[in-house]
C-alpha positions in Angstrom: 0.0 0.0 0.0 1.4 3.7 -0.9 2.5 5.9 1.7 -0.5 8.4 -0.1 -3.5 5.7 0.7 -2.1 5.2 3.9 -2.5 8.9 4.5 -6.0 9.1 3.4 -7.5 5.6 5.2 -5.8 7.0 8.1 -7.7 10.5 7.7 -10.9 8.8 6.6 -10.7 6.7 10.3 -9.9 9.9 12.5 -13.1 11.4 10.3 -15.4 8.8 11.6 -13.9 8.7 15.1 -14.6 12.6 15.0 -17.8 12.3 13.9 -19.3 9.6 15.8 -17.4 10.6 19.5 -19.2 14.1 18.5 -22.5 12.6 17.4 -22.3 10.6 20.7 -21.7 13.8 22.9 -24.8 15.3 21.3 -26.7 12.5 21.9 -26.2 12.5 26.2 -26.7 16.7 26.0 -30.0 16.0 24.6 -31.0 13.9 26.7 -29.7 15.6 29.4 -31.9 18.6 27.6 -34.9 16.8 27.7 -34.3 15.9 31.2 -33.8 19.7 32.3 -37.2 20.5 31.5 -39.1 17.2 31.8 -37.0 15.8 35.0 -38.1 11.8 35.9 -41.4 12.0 34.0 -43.2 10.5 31.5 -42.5 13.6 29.0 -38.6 12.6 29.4 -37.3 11.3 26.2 -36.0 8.1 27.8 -40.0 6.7 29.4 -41.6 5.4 26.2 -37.9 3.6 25.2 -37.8 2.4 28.6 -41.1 0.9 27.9 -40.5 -0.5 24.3 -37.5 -2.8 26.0 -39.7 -4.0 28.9 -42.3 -5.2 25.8 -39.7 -6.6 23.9 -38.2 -8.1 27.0 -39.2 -12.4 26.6 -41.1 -13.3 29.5 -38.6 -15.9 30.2 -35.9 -13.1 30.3 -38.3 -11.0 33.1 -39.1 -13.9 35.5 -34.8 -14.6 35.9 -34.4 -11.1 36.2 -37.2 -10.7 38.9 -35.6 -13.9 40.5 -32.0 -13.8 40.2 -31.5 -9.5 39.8 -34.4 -8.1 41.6 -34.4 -4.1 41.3 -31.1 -4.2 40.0 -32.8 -6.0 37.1 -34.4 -3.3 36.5 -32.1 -0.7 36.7 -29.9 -2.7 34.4 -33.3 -2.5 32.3 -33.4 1.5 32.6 -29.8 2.0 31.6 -30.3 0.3 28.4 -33.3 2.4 27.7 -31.0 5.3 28.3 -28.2 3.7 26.3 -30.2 3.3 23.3 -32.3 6.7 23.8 -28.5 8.4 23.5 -27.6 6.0 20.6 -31.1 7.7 18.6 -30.2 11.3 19.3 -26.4 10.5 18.0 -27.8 8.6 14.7 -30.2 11.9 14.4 -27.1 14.3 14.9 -25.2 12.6 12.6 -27.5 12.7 9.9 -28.2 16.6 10.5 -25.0 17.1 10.2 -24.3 15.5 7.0 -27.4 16.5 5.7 -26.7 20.4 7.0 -23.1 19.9 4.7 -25.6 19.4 1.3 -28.1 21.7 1.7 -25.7 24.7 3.5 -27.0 25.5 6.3 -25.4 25.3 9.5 -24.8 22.3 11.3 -26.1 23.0 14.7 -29.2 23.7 13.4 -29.8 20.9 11.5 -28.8 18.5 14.0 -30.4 20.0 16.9 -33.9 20.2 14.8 -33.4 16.1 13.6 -33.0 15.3 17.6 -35.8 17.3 18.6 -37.7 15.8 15.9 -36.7 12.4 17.5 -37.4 13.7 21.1 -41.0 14.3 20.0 -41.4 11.7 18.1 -41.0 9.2 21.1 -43.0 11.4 23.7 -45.4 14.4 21.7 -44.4 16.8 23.9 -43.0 19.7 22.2 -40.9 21.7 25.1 -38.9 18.6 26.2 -39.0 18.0 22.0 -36.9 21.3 21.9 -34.9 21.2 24.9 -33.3 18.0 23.2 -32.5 19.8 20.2 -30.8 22.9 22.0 -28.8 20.5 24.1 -27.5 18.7 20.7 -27.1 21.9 18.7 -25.3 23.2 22.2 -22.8 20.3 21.4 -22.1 20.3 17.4 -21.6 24.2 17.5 -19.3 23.7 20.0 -17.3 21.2 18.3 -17.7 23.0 15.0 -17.9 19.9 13.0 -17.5 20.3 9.0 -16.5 16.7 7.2 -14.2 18.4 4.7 -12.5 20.3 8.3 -8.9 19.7 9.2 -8.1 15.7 10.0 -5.1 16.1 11.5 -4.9 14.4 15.1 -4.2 17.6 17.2 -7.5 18.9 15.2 -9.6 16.5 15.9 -8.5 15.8 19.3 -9.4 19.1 19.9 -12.6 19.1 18.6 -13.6 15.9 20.6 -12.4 17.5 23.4 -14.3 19.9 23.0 -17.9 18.7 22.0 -17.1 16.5 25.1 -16.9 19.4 27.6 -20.1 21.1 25.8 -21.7 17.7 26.5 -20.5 17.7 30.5 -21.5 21.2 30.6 -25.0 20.5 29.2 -25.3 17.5 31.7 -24.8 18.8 34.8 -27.2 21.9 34.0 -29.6 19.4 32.9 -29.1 17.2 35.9 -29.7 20.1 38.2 -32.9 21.6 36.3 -34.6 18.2 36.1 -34.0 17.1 39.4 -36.6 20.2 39.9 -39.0 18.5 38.3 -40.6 16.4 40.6 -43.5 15.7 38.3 -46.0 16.1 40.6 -48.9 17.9 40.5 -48.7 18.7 44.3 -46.2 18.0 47.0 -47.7 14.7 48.0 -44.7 14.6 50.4 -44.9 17.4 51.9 -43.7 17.8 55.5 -46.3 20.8 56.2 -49.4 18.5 55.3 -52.0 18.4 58.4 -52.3 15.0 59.5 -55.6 14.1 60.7 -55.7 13.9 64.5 -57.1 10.2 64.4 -54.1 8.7 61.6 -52.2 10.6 64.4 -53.5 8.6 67.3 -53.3 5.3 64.8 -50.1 6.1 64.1 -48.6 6.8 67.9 -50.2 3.5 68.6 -48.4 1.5 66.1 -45.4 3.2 67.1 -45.9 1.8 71.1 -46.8 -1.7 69.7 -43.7 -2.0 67.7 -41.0 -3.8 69.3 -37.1 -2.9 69.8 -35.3 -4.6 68.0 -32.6 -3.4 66.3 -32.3 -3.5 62.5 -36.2 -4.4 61.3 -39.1 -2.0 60.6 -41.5 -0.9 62.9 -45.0 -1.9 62.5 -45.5 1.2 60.5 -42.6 1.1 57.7 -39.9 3.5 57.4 -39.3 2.7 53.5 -41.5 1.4 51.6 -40.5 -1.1 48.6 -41.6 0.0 45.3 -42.1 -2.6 42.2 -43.6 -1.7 39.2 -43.5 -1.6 35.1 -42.0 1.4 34.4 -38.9 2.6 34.6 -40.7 6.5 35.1 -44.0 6.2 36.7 -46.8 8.3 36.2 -47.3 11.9 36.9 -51.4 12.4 37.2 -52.9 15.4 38.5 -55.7 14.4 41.2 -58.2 17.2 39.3 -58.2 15.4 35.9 -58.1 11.8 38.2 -61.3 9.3 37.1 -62.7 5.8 37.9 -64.8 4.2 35.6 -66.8 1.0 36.7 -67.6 -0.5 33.4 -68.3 -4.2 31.8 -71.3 -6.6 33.4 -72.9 -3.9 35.6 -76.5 -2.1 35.2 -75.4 1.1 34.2 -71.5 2.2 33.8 -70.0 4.9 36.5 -67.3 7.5 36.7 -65.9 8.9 39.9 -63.6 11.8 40.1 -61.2 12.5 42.9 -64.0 14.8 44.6 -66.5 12.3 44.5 -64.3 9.8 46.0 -62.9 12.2 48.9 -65.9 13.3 49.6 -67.0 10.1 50.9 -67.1 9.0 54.1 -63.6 7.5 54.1 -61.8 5.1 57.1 -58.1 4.3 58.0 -57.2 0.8 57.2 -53.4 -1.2 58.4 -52.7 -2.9 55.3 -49.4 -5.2 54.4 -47.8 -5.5 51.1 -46.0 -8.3 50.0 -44.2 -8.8 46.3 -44.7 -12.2 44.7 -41.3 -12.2 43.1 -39.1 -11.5 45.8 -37.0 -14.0 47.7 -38.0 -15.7 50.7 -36.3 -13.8 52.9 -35.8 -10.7 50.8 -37.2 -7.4 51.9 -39.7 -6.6 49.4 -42.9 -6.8 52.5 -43.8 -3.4 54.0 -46.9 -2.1 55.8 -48.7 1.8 55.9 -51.3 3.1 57.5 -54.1 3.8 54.5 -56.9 6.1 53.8 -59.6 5.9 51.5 -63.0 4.3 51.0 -64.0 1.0 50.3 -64.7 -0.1 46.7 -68.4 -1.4 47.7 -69.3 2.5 49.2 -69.1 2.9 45.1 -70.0 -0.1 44.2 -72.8 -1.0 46.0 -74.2 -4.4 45.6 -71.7 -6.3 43.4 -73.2 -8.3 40.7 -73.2 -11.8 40.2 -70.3 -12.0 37.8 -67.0 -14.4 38.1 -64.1 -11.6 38.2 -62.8 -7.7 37.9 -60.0 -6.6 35.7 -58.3 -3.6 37.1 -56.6 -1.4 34.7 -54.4 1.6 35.4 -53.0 4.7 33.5 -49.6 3.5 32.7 -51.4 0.1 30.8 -50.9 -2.1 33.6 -54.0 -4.4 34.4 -54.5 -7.7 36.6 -57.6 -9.9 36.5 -58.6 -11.5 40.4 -62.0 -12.8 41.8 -64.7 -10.3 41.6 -65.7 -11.4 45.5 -62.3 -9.8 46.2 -64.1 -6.1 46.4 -65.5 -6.9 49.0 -63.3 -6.2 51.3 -61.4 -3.8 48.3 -59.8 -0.5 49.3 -59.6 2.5 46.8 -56.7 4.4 49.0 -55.4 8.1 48.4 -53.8 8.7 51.1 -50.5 6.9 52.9 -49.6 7.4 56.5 -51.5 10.5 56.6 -50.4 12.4 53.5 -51.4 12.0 49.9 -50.0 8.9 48.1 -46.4 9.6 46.8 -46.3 9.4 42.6 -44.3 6.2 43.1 -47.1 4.4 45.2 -49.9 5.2 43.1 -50.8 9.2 43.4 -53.8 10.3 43.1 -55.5 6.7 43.6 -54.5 3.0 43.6 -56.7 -0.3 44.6 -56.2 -2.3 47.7 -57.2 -5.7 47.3 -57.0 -7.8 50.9 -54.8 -11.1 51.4 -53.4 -10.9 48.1 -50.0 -10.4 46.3 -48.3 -7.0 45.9 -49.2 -7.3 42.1 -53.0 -7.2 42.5 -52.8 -4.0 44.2 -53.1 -2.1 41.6 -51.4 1.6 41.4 -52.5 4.8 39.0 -56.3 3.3 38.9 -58.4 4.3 36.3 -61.1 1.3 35.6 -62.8 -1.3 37.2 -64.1 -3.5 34.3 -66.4 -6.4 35.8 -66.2 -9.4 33.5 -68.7 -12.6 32.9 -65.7 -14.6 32.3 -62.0 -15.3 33.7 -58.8 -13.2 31.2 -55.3 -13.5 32.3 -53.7 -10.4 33.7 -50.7 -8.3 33.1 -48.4 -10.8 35.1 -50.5 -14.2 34.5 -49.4 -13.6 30.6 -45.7 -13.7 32.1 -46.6 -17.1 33.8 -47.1 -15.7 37.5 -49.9 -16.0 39.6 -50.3 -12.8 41.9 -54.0 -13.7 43.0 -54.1 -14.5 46.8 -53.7 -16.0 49.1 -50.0 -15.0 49.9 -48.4 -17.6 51.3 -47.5 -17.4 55.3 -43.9 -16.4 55.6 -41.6 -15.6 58.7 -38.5 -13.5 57.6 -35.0 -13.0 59.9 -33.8 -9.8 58.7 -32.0 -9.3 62.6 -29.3 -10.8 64.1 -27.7 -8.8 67.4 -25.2 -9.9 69.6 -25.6 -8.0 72.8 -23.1 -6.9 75.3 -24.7 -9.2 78.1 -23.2 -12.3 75.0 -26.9 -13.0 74.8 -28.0 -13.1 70.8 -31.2 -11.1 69.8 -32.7 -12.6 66.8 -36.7 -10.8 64.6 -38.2 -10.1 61.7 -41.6 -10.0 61.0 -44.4 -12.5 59.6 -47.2 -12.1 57.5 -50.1 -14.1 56.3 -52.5 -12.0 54.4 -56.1 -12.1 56.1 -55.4 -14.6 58.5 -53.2 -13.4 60.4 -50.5 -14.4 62.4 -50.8 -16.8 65.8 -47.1 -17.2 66.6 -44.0 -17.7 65.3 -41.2 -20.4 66.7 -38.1 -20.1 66.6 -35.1 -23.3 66.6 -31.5 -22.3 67.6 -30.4 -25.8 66.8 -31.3 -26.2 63.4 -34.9 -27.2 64.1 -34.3 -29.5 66.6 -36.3 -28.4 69.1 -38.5 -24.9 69.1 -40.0 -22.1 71.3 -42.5 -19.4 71.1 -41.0 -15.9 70.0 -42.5 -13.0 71.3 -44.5 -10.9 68.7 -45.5 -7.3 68.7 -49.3 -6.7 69.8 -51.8 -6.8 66.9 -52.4 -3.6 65.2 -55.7 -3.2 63.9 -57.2 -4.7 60.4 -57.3 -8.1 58.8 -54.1 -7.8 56.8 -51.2 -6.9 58.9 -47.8 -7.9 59.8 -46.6 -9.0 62.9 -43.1 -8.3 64.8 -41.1 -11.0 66.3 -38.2 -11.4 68.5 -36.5 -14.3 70.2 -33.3 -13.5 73.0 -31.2 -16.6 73.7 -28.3 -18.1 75.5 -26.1 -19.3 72.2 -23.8 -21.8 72.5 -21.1 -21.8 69.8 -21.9 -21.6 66.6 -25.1 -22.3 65.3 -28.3 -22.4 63.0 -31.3 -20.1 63.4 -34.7 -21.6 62.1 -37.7 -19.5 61.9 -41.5 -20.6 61.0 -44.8 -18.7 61.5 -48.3 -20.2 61.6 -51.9 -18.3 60.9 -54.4 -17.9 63.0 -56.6 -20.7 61.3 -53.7 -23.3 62.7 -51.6 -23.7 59.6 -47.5 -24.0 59.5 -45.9 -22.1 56.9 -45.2 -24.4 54.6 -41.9 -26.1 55.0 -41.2 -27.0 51.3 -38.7 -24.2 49.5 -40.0 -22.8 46.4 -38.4 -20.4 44.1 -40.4 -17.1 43.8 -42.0 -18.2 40.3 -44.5 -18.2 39.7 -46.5 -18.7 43.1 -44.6 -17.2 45.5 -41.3 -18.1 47.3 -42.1 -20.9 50.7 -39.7 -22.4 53.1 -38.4 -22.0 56.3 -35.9 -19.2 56.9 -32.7 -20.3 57.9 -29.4 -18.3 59.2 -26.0 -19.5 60.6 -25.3 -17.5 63.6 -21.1 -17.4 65.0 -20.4 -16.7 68.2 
């Protein structure tokens, strides 16, 4: 090969790297434009990708993830929504720019208009649209890319350099104006919010009843797991909020936010437990609720075999139509309007059955004369109750009297908790823990705690049983698609 060609493949490669570590820059500052005005929303660029690649996700693919990753799953989920959302806006710059070189007009321009045509492509709205496209045209004028420009390396590491800095600079503005952006249509966590003196008194008494145990919740949890299908959830004012009752009823209903706090409404203890986490994972909370029950809209429930909820962000789940019953229609969480993440405005409550059935964002109640499969029982999972009866050990304290202080907590839907034993020698031989007092309602946790001499090292066994007289099961089950059973087991050392 001449010395000539050499020269020239050489130039053509520093070219592409130039163009393509430019295109790439422009395609993070638009994001990170889009972000600046639409912060963690549905209007930011990277929601609708986010959910084209949990659709496209195989089913098979979800339940490891669920099993094996858990929210780190989904994380890993988000990032490549993000990856590919940047790899869109770079493919878009680069085309500007090449297409800015025919028709001549200036780069910048042309690129920034092809990303904010991208940006609003994917999510219709038109500021976040053109947010994108200044934070690409931010980038490309920056590096002052021209095809036919100098190819020495000095050059182009210069202009790298530089539409890389532009990028940074266009990040971190965009990182601080979207975090802003809370996207929602009130402070539903506000500090300031008047508590009503009753949650007060319900919530002062759950926090006597919880025991001290160092390293679990109280009765009453501190954080509360999240699970969901999106990787950004909802934003829904409460004043455009409805509830239509539709399908096998008399005559079809629609209640807004006012006609549903307007009701009479009652505070209700209610646990949460997700069907896909470990046995002894963490993914079980309980809140204090507010709200009204689904039959004070309702009234008398027709004769029909099951409900499909269905909820703003697509997600829908099918259970037993004898479930509303007892069904909760909740806006409010521990006194204060339901954070975004847990459903804001409104979300169901359905008694004794999987997290997955309690369905956030609620926007229909569809009765139906025949059984369908919901969102997660297309997947292969079965979310509709009854949870199974589970004991976790999520404490293990070694105190300075060389005593060891073992709880948890133990949950089993609507029927409760009777006690939970406790084995320091590997199931050998048991005894009674000592569980927190009862806080009102029919689905509820329970506290437990067990202090012991130990002798060497060991293995802790823990087991629960309802109040109907039934052992957790003993059998271990992997989380799909039932549920995860057993019996919770930990070495303890001296």
């Amino acid at each position: 090969m001449s010395h000539d060609s050499t020269t020239t493949t050489d130039s053509r490669l520093r070219v592409g790297l130039r163009e393509t570590a430019v295109a790439l820059a422009a395609g993070v500052a638009a994001l990170a434009g889009s972000y600046a005005v639409a912060g963690f929303t549905p209007e930011f660029v990277a929601a609708p990708v986010s959910r084209l690649v949990v659709a496209a996700t195989p089913d098979a693919v979800v339940a490891w993830s669920i099993g094996t990753l858990g929210d780190l799953g989904a994380r890993l989920g988000f990032a490549l929504a993000v990856a590919l959302t940047v790899g869109a806006f770079a493919v878009a710059a680069s085309v500007g720019t090449r297409l800015a070189e025919r028709v001549g007009i200036s780069n910048w321009t042309v690129a920034g208009l092809a990303c904010a045509a991208v940006a609003f492509g994917l999510t219709g709205a038109v500021v976040a649209g053109l947010a994108a496209g200044v934070g690409a045209s931010v980038v490309i004028a920056a590096a002052g890319v021209q095809r036919r420009g100098p190819t020495d390396p000095s050059a182009v590491r210069r202009r790298i350099l530089r539409a890389v800095a532009a990028s940074a600079a266009v990040g971190s503005v965009g990182g601080v104006l979207g975090s802003r952006q809370g996207g929602e249509s009130e402070r539903t966590d506000a500090e300031d919010v008047d508590i009503s003196p009753e949650v007060e008194g319900l919530l002062g008494g759950a926090a006597e009843r919880s025991l001290d145990v160092s390293g679990i919740e109280p009765l009453v949890s501190q954080q509360f797991y999240q699970v969901d299908i999106n990787g950004v959830d909802p934003s829904i004012d409460a004043d455009s909020w409805s509830l239509r009752v539709t399908g096998a009823v008399e005559d079809e209903r629609d209640f807004d936010y006012d006609d549903l706090t307007g009701m009479e409404s009652e505070h209700r203890f209610v646990t949460l437990r997700c069907v896909g986490e470990p046995l002894n994972g963490k993914k079980m909370d309980n809140a204090l609720w507010t709200g009204v029950a689904v039959t004070d809209l309702l009234g008398d429930l027709p004769e029909e075999c099951c409900v499909m909820a269905r909820a703003v962000d697509d997600y829908f789940q099918e259970f037993p139509l004898s479930a509303l019953e007892d069904a909760f229609l909740a806006y409010e969480m521990n006194g204060r309007p339901l954070p975004r993440g847990h459903g804001h405005p409104v979300r169901l409550l359905v008694p004794g059955h999987w997290g997955e059935i309690n369905v956030k964002w609620i926007t229909e109640l569809e009765v139906l004369e025949q059984e369908v499969e919901g969102y997660w029982e297309e997947r292969g999972w079965n979310g509709t109750g009854p949870v199974e009866t589970v004991a976790k050990l999520h404490a293990v304290n070694h105190l300075e009297d060389g005593r060891v202080q073992v709880g948890g907590h133990a949950y089993a839907g609507t029927r409760g908790i009777e006690t939970v034993e406790v084995s320091t020698d590997g199931g050998e031989t048991w005894t009674d823990a000592h569980l927190s007092d009862e806080l009102p309602g029919d689905d509820v946790w329970r506290q437990w705690e067990h202090t012991y001499e130990p002798s060497g090292a060991h293995e802790v066994v823990v087991r629960a049983t309802d109040s109907e007289g039934t052992l957790q099961p003993r059998e271990e089950r992997d989380a799909f698609p039932n549920g995860a059973t057993g019996w919770v087991t930990e070495r303890v050392e001296p």
